[in-house]
C-alpha positions in Angstrom: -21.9 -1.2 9.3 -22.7 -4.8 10.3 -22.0 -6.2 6.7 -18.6 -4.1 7.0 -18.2 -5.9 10.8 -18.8 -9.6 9.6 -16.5 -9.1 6.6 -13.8 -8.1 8.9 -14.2 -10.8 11.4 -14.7 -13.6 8.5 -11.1 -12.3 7.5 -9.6 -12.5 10.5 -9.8 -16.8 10.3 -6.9 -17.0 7.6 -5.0 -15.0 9.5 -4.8 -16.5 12.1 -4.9 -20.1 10.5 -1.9 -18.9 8.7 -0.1 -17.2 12.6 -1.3 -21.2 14.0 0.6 -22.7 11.0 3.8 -20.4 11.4 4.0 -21.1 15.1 3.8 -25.0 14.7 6.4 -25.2 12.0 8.8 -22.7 13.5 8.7 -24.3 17.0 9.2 -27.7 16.0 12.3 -27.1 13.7 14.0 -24.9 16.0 16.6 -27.4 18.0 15.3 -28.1 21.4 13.9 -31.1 22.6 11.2 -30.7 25.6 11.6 -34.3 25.9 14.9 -33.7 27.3 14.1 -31.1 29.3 11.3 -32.8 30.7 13.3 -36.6 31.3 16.5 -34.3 33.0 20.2 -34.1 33.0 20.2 -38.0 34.2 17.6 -39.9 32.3 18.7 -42.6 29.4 17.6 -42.2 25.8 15.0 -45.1 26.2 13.6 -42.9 29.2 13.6 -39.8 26.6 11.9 -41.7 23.6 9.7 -42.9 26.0 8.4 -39.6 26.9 9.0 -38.3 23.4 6.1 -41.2 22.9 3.7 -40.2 25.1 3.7 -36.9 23.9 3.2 -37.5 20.5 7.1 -36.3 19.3 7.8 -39.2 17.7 5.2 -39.1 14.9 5.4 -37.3 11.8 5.3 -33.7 11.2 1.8 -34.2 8.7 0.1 -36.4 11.7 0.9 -34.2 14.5 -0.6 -31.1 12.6 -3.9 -32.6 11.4 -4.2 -33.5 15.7 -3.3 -30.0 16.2 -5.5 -28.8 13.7 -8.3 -30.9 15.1 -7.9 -29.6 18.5 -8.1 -26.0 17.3 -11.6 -26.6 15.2 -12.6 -27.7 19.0 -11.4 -25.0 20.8 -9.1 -26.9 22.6 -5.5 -25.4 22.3 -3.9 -28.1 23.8 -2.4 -29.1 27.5 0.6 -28.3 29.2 3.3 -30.7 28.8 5.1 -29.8 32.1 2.2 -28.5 34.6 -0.3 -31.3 32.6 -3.1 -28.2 32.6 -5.1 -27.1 29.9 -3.7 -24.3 28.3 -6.7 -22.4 27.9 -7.2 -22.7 31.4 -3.5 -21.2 32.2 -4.4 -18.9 30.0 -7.4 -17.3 32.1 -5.6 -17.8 35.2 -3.0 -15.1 34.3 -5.3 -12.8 31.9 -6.3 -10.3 35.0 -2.5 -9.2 36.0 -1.7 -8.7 32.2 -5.3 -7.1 31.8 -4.6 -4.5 34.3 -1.3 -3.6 33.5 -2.4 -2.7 30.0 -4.8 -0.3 31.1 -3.3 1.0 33.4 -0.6 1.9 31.3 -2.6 3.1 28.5 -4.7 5.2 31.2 -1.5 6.4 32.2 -0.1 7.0 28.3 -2.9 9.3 26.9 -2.7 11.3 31.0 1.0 12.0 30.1 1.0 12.4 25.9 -2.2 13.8 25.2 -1.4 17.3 26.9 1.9 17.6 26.5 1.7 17.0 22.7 -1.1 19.3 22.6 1.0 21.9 24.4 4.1 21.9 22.2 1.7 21.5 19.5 0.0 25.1 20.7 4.0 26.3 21.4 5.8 24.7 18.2 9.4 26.3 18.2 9.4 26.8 22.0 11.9 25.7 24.4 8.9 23.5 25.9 8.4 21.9 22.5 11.6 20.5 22.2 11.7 19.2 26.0 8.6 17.3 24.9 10.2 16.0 21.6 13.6 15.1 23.6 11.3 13.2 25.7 9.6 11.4 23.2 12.9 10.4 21.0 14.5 9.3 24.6 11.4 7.4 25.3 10.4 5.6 22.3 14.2 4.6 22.1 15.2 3.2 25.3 14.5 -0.3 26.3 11.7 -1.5 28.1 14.2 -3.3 30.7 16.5 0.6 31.0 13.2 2.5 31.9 12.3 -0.2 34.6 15.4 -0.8 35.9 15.5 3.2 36.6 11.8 3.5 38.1 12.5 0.7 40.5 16.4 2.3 41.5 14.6 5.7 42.6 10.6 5.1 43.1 11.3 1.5 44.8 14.8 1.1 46.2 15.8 5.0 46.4 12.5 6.6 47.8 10.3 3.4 49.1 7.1 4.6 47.7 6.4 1.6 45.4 7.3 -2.3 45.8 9.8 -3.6 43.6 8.0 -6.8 41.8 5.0 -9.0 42.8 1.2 -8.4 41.8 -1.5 -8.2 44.3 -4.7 -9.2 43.1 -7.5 -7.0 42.3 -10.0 -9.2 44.5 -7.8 -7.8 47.6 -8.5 -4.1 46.9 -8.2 -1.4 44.0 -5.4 0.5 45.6 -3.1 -2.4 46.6 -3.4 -3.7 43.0 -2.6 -0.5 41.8 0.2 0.0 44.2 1.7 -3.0 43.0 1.4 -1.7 39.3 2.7 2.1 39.4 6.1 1.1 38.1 5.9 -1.7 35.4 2.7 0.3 34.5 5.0 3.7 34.1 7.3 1.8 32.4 5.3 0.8 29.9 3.5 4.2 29.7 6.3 6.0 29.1 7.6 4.1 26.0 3.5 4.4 24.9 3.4 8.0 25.5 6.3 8.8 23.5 4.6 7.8 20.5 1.3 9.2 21.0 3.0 12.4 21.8 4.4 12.7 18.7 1.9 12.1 16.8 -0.2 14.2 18.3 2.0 17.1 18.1 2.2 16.2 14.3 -1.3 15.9 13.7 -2.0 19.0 15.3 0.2 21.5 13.7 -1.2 20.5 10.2 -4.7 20.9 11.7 -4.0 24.2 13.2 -2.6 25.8 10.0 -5.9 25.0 8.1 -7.8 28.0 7.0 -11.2 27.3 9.0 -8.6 27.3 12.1 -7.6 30.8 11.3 -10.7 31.4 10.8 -11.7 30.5 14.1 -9.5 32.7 16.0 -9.9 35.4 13.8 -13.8 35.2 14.8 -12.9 35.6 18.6 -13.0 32.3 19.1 -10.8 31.5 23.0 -7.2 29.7 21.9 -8.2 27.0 24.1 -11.6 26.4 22.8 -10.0 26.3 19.4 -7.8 23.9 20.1 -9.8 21.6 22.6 -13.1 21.5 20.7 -12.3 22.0 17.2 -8.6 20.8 16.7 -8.0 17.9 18.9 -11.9 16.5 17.5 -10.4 17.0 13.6 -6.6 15.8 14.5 -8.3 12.7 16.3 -7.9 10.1 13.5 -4.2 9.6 13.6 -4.1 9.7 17.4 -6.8 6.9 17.1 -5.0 4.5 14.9 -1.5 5.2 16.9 -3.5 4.4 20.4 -4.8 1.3 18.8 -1.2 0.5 17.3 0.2 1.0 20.6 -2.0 -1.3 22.5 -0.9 -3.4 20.3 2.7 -3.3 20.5 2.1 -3.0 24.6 1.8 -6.7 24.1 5.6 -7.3 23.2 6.5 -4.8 26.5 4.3 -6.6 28.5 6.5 -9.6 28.5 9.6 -7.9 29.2 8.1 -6.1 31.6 6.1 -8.9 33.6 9.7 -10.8 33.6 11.4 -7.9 35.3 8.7 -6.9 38.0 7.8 -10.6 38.5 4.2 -10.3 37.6 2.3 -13.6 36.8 1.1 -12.7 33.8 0.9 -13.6 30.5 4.1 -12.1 29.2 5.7 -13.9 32.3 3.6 -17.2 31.2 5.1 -16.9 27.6 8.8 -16.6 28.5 8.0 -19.6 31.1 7.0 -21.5 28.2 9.6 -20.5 25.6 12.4 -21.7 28.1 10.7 -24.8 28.8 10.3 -25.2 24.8 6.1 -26.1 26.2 5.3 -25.9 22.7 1.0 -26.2 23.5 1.4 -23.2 25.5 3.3 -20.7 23.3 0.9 -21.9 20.6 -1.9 -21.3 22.3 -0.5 -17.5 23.4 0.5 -16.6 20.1 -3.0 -17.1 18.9 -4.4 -15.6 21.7 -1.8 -12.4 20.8 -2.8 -12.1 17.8 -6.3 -12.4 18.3 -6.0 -9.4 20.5 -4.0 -7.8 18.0 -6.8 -8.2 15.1 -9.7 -7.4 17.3 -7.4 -4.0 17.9 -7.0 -3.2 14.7 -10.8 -3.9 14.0 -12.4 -1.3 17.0 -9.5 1.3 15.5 -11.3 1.0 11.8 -14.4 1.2 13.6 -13.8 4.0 15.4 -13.3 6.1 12.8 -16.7 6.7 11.9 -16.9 8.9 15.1 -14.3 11.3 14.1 -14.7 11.1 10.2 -18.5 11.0 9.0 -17.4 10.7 5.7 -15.7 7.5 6.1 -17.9 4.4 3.9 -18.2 1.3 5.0 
């Protein structure tokens, strides 16, 4: 298991040497200057070379990616070229509202899929399973920006209950924090649930048609202890690997959704920087993304071996 661990996480560095490599290229031959941006609407091309200068724009490609690449092999992913701070620390000052939007909607995901694809699993052909799977293909579908747009029309401006954007810290309470994350945290959810739902259903019709399943019931065996402690344990692997997949891909939503309920976040930090063309800073997120993503993808091969003894590493 730990020779299987190390070979994973040794693998992991030409990924993402070849994501740090992608990102510098495609960012600095997409037009844009954040020169200009930076100098303003009024400045004079000797003012804009200037800063072009101090920032290093003005040397060639092969120079400024050996400096890059020399900053990485430190740790250092760079500094902000419009707030001046280090990116790693922007980086930790928005991790904790990203953080807890992530888990709350996943918390909020498997609450919602779980039973309800278990259910229509249990009732396949019923008029309940195909509410569920109507749910799913409308959720999975629609937009991040539709869903959230909806919640905040009836939960915020319709009914009150829930404030339309901001974040409240965690260090001022667990229920104004949470409070502040019931809707982009439902959005998000529902678009995650819709997946796992499926799949869930999926997996467990093909489990519950096996012989030992038959078997089962025919021994006595309560429907619901059939399908809670024998089913759901054997249709677990697929659920698994679509969780870990959809944590995942909660990191594209999260950016959409941070933007529309103004959370300072990192999806809000990321289209900050995209705008501003703040090249050390969507560098430095990129990585981190797809850090996250790896790691993901690593604890979902891992976790395998809980549901699947037969599984060799």
């Amino acid at each position: 298991m730990l020779g299987y661990v190390l070979r994973r996480l040794v693998a992991t560095i030409p990924v993402l040497v070849l994501v740090a490599l992608l990102v510098f290229f495609l960012l600095r031959l997409t037009p844009g200057d954040p020169a200009i941006l930076i100098a303003g609407d009024q400045a004079t091309t000797a003012q804009i070379a200037e800063i072009r200068e101090k920032l290093g724009f003005d040397r060639p490609l092969t120079e400024q990616l050996f400096t890059y690449a020399g900053q990485l092999a430190r740790g250092d992913l760079g500094t902000s070229i419009f707030s001046g701070m280090a990116v790693t620390r922007l980086i930790a000052m928005r991790v904790e509202p990203t953080a807890m939007l992530a888990l709350v909607a996943i918390v909020l995901a498997l609450v919602i899929a779980v039973p309800l694809g278990t259910l229509a699993a249990v009732r396949a052909g019923s008029a309940f399973d195909r509410a569920v799977m109507a749910f799913a293909m409308l959720g999975f579908s629609s937009p991040v920006f539709v869903i959230a747009f909806l919640l905040v029309y009836v939960f915020a401006l319709g009914l009150g209950w829930f404030p339309t954007q901001g974040y409240v810290p965690l260090a001022k309470g667990l229920g104004p924090c949470l409070n502040s994350l019931a809707l982009p945290g439902l959005t998000l959810a529902l678009l995650y649930a819709a997946l796992i739902a499926r799949i869930t259903r999926a997996s467990l019709l093909e489990v519950l048609a096996e012989d030992y399943m038959r078997t089962a019931r025919a021994k006595g065996l309560m429907p619901a202890r059939v399908v809670l402690r024998h089913a759901l344990k054997n249709a677990a692997i697929p659920i698994v690997t679509v969780v870990g997949v959809g944590i995942a891909a909660l990191l594209g939503g999260v950016v959409v959704t941070e933007t529309v309920f103004n959370i300072p976040g990192l999806g809000r930090l990321t289209t900050d920087a995209i705008l501003r063309r703040d090249y050390p800073v969507v560098q430095g997120l990129i990585l981190v993304f797809s850090a996250l993503y790896v790691l993901i993808n690593l604890l979902v091969d891992l976790s395998y071996v809980l549901f699947d003894p037969r599984v060799q590493y």
